[in-house]
C-alpha positions as CSV (number, residue, x, y, z in Angstrom):
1,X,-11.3,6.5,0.7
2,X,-11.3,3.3,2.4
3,X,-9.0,0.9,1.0
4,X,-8.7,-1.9,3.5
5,X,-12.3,-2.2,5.1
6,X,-11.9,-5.0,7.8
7,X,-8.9,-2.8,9.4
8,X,-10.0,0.4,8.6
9,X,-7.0,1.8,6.7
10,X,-7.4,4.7,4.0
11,X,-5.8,5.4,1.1
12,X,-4.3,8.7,2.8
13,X,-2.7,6.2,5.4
14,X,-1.2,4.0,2.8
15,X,0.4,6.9,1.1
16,X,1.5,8.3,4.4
17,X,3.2,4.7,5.2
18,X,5.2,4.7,1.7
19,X,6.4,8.2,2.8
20,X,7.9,6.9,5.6
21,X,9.6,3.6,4.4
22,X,6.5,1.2,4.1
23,X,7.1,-0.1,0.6
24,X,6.3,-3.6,-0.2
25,X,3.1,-5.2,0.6
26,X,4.4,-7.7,3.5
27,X,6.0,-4.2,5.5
28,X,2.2,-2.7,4.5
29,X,0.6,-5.9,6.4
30,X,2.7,-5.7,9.2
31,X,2.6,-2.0,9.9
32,X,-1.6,-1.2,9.3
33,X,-2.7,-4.5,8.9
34,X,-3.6,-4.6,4.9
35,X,-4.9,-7.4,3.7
36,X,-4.8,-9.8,6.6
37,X,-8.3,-10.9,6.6
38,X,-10.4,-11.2,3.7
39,X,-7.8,-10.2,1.1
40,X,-9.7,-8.2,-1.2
41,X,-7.9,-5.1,-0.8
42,X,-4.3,-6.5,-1.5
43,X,-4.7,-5.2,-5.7
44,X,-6.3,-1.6,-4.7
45,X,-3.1,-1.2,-1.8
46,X,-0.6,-2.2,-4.3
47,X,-1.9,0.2,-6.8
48,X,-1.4,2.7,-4.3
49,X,1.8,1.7,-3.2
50,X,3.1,1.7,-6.6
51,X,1.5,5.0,-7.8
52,X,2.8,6.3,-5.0
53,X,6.5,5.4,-5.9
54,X,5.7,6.6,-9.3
55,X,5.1,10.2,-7.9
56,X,8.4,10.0,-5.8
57,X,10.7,8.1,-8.4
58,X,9.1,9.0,-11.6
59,X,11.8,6.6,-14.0
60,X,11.4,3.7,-12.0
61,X,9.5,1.0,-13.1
62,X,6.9,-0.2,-10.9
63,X,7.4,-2.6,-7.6
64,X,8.1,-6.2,-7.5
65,X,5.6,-6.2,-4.8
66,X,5.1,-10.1,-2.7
């Protein structure tokens, strides 16, 4: 699904950036783009950043994402 609209970035591609090394919001922003426009996609890609962590490091708790 799409996550970020205005860039065009899916949830598959967020997942794929976590895998390799993409984990906090600002290093999401500057590697697809997330969020820099209109914004409303900043929750829904920090869900999936954080789920995402969940599946790799399942006792963590979840990111102190800025």
């Amino acid at each position: 699904m799409y996550v970020c609209v205005c860039n065009k970035v899916t949830d598959h591609e967020i997942r794929r950036a976590f895998d390799a090394g993409v984990d906090t919001m600002d290093k999401l922003c500057r590697e697809l783009q997330v969020g820099s426009c209109c914004g409303r996609c900043k929750d829904c890609a920090v869900r999936l950043l954080n789920e995402a962590r969940a599946e790799q490091y399942p006792f963590d708790g979840l990111l102190a994402l800025a």
